[in-house]
C-alpha positions as a Markdown table, in Angstrom:
| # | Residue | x | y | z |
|---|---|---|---|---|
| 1 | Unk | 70.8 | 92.5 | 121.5 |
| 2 | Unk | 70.0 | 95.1 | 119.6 |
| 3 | Unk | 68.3 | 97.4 | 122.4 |
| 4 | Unk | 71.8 | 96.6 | 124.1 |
| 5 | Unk | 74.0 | 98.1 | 121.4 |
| 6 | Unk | 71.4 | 101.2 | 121.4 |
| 7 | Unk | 71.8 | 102.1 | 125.0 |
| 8 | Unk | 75.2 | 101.5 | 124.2 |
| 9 | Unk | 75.3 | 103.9 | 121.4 |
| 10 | Unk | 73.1 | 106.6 | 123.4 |
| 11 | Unk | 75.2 | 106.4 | 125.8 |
| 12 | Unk | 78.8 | 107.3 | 123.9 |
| 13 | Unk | 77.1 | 110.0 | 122.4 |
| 14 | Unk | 74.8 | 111.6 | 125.4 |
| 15 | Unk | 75.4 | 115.3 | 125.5 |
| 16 | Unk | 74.0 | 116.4 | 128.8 |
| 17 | Unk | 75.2 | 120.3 | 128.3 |
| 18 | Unk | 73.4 | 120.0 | 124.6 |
| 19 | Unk | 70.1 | 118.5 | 126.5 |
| 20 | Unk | 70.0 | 121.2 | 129.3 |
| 21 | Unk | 70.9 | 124.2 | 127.0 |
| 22 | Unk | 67.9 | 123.2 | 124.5 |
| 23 | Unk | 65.4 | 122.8 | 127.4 |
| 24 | Unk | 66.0 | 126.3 | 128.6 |
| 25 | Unk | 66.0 | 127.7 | 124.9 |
| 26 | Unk | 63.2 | 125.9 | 123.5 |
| 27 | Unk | 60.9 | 127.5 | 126.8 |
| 28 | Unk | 61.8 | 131.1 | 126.1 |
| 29 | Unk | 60.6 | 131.5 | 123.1 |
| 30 | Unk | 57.7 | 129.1 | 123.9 |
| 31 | Unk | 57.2 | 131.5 | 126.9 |
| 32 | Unk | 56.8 | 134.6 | 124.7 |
| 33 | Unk | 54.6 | 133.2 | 122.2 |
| 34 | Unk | 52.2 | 132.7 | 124.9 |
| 35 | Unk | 52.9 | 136.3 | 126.0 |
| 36 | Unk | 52.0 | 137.6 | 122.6 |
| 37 | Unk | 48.7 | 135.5 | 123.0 |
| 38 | Unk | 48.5 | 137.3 | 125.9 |
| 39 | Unk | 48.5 | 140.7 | 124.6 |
| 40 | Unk | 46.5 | 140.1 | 121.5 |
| 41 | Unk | 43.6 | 138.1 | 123.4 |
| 42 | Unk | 44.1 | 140.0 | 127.2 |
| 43 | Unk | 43.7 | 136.5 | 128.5 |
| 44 | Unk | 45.1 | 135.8 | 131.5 |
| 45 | Unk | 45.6 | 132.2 | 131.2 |
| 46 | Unk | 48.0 | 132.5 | 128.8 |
| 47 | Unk | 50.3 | 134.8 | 130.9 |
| 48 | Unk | 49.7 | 131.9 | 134.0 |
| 49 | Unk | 51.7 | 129.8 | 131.5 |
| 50 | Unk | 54.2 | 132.6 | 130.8 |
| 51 | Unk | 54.7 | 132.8 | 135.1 |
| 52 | Unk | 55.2 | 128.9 | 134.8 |
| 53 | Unk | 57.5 | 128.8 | 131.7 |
| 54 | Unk | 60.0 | 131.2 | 133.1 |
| 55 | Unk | 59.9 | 129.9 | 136.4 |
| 56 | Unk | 61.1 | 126.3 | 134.9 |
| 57 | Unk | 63.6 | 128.6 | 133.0 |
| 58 | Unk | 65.2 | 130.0 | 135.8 |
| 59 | Unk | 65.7 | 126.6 | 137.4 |
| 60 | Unk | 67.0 | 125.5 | 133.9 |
| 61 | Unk | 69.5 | 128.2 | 133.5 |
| 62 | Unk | 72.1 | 127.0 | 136.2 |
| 63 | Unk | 72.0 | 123.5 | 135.0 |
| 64 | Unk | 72.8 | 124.6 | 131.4 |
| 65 | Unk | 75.4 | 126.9 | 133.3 |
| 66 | Unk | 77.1 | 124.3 | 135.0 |
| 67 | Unk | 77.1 | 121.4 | 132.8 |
| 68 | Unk | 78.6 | 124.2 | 129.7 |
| 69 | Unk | 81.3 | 125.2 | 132.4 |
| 70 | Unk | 82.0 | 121.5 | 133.1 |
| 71 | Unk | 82.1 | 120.6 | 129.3 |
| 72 | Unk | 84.2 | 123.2 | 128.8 |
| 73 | Unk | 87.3 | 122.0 | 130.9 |
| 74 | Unk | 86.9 | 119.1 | 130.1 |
| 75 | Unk | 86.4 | 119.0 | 126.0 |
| 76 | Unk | 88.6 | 122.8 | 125.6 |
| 77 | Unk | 90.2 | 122.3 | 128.9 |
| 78 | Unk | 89.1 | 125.6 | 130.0 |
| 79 | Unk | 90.7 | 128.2 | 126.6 |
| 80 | Unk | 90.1 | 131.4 | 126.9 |
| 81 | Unk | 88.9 | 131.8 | 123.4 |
| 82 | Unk | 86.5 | 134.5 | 122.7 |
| 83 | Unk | 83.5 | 132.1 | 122.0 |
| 84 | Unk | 83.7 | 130.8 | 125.4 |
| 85 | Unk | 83.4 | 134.0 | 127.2 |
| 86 | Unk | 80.7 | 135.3 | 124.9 |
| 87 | Unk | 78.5 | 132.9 | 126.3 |
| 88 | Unk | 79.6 | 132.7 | 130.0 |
| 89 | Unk | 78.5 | 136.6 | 129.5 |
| 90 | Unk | 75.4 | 135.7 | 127.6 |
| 91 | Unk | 74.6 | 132.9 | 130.1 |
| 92 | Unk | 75.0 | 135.5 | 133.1 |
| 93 | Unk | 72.9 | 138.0 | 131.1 |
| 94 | Unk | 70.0 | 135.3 | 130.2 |
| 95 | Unk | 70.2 | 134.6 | 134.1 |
| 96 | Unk | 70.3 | 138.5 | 134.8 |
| 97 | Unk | 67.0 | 139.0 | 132.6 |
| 98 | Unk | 65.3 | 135.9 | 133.9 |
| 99 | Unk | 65.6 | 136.6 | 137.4 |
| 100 | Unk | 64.4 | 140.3 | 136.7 |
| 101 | Unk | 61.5 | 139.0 | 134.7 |
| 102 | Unk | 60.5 | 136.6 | 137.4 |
| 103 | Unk | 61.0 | 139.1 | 140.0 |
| 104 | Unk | 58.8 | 141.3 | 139.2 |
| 105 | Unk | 56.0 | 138.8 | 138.1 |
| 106 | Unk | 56.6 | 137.7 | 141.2 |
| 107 | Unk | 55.7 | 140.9 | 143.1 |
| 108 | Unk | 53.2 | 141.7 | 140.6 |
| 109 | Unk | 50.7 | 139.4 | 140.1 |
| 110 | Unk | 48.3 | 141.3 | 138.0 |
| 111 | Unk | 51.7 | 142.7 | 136.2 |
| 112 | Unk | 49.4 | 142.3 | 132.3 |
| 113 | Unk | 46.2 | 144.4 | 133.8 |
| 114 | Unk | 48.4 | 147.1 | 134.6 |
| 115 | Unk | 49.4 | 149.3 | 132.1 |
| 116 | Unk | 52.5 | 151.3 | 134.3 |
| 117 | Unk | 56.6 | 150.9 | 133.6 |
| 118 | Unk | 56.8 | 147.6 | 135.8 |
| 119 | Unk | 54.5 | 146.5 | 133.2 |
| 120 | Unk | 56.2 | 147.5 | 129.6 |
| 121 | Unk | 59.6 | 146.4 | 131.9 |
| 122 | Unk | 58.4 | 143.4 | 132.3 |
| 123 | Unk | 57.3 | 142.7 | 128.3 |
| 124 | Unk | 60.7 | 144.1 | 127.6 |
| 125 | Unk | 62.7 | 141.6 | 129.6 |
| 126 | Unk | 60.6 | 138.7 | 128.4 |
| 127 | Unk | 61.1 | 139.8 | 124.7 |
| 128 | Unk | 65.1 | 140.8 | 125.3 |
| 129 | Unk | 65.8 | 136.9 | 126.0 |
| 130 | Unk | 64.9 | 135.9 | 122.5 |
| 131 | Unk | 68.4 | 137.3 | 120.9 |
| 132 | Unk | 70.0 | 136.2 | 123.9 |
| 133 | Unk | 69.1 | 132.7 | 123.5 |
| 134 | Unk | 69.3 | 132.8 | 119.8 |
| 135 | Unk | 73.2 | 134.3 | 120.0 |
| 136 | Unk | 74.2 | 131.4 | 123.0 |
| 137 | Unk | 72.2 | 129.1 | 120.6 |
| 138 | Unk | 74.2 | 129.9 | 117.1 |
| 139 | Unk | 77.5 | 129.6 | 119.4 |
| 140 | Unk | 76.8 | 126.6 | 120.7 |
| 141 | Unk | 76.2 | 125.2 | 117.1 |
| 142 | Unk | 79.4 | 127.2 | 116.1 |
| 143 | Unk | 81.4 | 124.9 | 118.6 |
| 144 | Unk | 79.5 | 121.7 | 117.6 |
| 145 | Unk | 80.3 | 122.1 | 114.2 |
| 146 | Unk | 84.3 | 122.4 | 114.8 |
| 147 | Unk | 86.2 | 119.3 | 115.6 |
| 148 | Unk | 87.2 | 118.3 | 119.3 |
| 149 | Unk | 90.7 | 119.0 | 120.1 |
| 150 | Unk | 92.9 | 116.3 | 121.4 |
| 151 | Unk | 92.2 | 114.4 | 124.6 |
| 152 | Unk | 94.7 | 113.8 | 127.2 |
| 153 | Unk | 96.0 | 110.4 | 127.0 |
């Protein structure tokens, strides 16, 4: 019985948007710890885990995307306030950043032993996610922290 009423409770109160956003943002900054052990140790192993990090964050991204967009018609039925389109921009701009990141790793496989602009572009993008994530972050928390408005009957 009581496993029954858990499920029951877990279910009510799943938040898929909340699970998918925190997946993605909890990797990033993972992702450039391991980048700073890179640079301070000239390891490449570490950056291998870098590679793999952002690679499961840019497969992340569009889930977080959607299920947001999908939350948001349905819980704010699609308002136009200001904290919604701060982080479709910041969403499109993590994505934007990502896909530049993993682009150039990519195409650059030795991208850390090289010392030329794709190099210091590459640190730059990795590094320019952490404010993004911490700004769609500290709106998200904004929004969860305000009550819901009224459902459709």
């Amino acid at each position: 019985m009581a496993g029954s009423s858990l499920l029951k409770e877990m279910k009510k109160t799943f938040l898929f948007h909340a699970i998918a956003a925190h997946f993605s943002n909890g990797l990033i900054p993972v992702s450039v710890l391991y980048l700073l052990l890179t640079l301070s140790t000239g390891s490449i192993y570490f950056e291998h885990t870098v590679e793999h990090l952002i690679l499961i964050v840019i497969l992340a991204i569009p889930v977080s995307f959607i299920s947001g967009i999908y939350d948001w018609k349905k819980k704010y039925r699609g308002a136009k306030a200001p904290i919604f389109i701060k982080k479709i921009r910041l969403s499109a701009l993590l994505f934007l950043l990502c896909i530049s990141a993993v682009t150039i790793r990519l195409s650059i496989p030795n991208i850390m032993t090289l010392h030329g602009i794709e190099h210091w572009l590459y640190i730059i993008l990795l590094f320019s996610m952490l404010p993004v994530v911490t700004l769609l972050g500290h709106y998200g928390g904004k929004l969860s922290s305000q009550p819901k408005p009224p459902q459709k009957p």
